[in-house]
N, C-alpha and C positions, 0 to 999 in steps of 0.2 A: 707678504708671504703668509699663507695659510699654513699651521702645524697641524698636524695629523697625531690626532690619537682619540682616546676613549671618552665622548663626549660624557659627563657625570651627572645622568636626569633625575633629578630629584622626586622620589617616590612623596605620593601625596595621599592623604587618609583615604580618598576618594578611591584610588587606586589597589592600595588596602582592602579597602571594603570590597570592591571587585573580585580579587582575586579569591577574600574569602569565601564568599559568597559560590562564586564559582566551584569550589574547591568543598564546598557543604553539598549543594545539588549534584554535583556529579557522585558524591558516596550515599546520597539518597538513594539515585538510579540505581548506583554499581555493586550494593550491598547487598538488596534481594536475589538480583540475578547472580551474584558471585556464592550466597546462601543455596540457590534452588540448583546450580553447577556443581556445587560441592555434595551435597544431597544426590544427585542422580548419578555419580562418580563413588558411592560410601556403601559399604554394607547395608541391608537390608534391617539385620537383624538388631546390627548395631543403632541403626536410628532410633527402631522403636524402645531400644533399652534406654537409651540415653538420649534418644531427642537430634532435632536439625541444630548444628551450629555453624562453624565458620571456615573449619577445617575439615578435610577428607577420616573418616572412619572408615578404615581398609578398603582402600582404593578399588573399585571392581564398576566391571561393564553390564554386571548383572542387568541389570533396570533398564537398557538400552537392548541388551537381548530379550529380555523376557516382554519387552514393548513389541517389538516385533515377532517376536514367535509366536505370542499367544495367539493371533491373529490374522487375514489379511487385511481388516478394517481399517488398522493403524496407516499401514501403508497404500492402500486407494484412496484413503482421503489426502493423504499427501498428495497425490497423483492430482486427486479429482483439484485439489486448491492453487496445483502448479498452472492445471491447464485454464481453469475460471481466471485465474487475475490476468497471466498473461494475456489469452485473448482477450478479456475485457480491454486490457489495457492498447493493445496495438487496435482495437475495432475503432476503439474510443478517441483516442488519438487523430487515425483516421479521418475518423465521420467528422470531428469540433475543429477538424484543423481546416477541412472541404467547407466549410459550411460558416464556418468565422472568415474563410476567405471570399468568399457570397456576399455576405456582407458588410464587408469591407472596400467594397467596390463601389467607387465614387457612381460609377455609369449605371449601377443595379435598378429599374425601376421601382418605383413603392421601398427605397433603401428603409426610407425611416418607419414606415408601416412596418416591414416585416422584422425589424431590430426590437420594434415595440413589442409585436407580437410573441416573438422568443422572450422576450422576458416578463410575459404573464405566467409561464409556468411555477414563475421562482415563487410570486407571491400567493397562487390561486391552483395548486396541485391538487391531483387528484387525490393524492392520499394513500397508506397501506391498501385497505381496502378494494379501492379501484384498480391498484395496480393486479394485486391478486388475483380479481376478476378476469381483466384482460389474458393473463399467465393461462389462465384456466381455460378462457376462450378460444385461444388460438394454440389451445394443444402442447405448452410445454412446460406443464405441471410434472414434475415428477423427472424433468431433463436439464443437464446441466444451462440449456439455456437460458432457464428462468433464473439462471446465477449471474448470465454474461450481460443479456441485451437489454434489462432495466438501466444500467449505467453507463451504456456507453454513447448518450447523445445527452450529456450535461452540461443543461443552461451555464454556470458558471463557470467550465471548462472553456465552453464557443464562448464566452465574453471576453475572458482570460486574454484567450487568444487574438479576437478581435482586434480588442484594443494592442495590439502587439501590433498585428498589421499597420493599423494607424500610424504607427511611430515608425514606420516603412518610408524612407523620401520616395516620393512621386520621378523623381527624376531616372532612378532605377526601374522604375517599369516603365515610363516613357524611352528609357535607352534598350531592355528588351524589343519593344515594339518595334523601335528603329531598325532595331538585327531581323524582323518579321517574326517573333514571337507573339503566338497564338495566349488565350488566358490561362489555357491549361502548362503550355510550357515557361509562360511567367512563375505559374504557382509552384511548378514543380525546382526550377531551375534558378529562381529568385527567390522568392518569397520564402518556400521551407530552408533553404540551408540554411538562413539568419534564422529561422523561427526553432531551430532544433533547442536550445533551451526550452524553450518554451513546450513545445513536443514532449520532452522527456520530464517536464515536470506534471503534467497534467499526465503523463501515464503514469509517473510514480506514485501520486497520489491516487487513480485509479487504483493500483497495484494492492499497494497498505492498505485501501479501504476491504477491496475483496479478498484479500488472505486474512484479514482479524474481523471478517463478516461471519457470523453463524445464525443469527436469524431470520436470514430467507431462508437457509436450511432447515429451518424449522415452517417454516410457512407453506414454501414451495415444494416436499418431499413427503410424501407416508414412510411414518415410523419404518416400514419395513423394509423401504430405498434402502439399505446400507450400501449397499454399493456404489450409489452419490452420495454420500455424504461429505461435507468438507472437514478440513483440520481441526478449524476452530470448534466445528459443533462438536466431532469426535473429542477434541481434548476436554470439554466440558461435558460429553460423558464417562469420560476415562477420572475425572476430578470430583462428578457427583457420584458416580454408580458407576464403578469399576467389575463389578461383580456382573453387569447388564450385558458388559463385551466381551469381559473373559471367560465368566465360566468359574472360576475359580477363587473360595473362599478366600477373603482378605483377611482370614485369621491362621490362615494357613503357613508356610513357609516361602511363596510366593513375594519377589522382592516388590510391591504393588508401594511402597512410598518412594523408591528410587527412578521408578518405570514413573509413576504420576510425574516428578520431576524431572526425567528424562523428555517427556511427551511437551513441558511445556518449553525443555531449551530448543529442542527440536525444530518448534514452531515460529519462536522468537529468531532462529538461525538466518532467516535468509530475509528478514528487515535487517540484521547487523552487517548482512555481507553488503546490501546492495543500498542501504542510505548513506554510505560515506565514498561510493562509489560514486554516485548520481548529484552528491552534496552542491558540486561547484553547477551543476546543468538546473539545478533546485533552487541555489540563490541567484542565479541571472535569469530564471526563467518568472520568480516572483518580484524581480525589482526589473525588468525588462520594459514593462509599459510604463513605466511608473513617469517616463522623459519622452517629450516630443523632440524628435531628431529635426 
């Protein structure tokens, strides 16, 4: 007879040190962001009297409005950074998932030639530079495209996935074929709905790369673009040179320490909304190849 009750597991140093450990890095993270929240939520005036702490100084939205009124800048680069990651991310997707299914096909001619050949770009790139060039040549300097189309056919993305397919039984698409499925209704109807982890972590990492990007916006844009600019470059001039987009003396009465803090939860907002959202499709999509089925 088995009794039933509270099995009693003896906690071990090891476990300990874990937990503390765990329990130090998450107030490492949680501290700044919960400082730069409190800060863009506080009086204006009160900070500069007494400085950022830990607690709200008279609660107000000021700095969230004056972010936005001063300007439309604040808010088209919001715009301009929703629409760059998204589409990078679904083009991107896309193209590595078409093209890692190419070559993952046992029947491909020249399979190993051109498996080779996709991965000379990783070690022998063209570089800042060249990409530049190309941007400039083919006319989409100065358009949001020079934001989208650089990343969305990445060597390590098509490998990722590749090797996903791999770990595909052969006997599922010999049973497609059976049913008289074509290559393209395998991919569509086999192969991606197991690969959708996979799918949604190579856009999520697409995603976070092009929403915390600001230096092609510097590369690929004259100063005077404002109306492309992304989030990130914007909040890095709203944090050096606030005076450049407002207008308006920061010695003035202008809540400009609450508004810089407001600007940077703003931006931080929609990595917090959508990596604990995506978290489970993120750990099966990076340990997914990791086992031949």
């Amino acid at each position: 007879m088995i009794r039933r009750g509270h099995v009693n597991k003896k906690v071990s140093l090891f476990d300990i040190f874990n937990y503390t450990l765990m329990i130090v890095l998450s107030l490492v993270f949680l501290i700044p962001f919960w400082i730069i929240l409190v800060s863009s939520l506080s009086d204006n005036s009160k900070l500069m009297s007494n400085g950022i702490g830990l607690w709200f100084q008279g609660f107000t939205f000021d700095g969230y409005k004056y972010l936005f009124e001063m300007s439309n800048l604040f808010f088209n680069s919001l715009l301009n950074s929703v629409i760059v990651s998204f589409a990078s991310s679904i083009i991107s997707v896309v193209l590595c998932t078409s093209a890692a299914y190419v070559l993952s096909r046992k029947g491909l001619v020249g399979r190993k030639f051109f498996n080779i050949l996709f991965m000379i770009p990783m070690f022998f790139g063209g570089g800042t530079i060249a990409l530049f060039l190309v941007i400039k040549w083919i006319n989409l300097y100065n358009t949001l495209w020079a934001l989208i189309l650089p990343c969305t056919l990445r060597i390590v993305s098509i490998l990722l996935m590749r090797n996903f397919f791999y770990t595909i039984p052969d006997s599922l698409s010999e049973a497609a074929e059976i049913d008289g499925a074509n290559e393209f209704q395998k991919m569509v109807k086999v192969y991606i709905p197991l690969a959708i982890p996979m799918m949604m972590t190579i856009g999520l990492i697409i995603f976070v790369d092009r929403w915390n990007n600001w230096l092609d916006t510097l590369l690929y844009f004259d100063s005077t673009k404002e109306t492309s600019w992304t989030i990130q470059y914007v909040l890095r001039q709203i944090l050096t040179n606030m005076n450049s987009i407002s207008g308006i003396d920061e010695s003035s009465l202008a809540p400009v320490i609450a508004a810089r803090n407001a600007a940077i939860v703003i931006t931080v907002i929609p990595l917090m909304i959508l990596s604990p959202m995506l978290h489970k499709y993120y750990v099966k999509g990076m340990t997914a190849g990791s086992v031949k089925q």
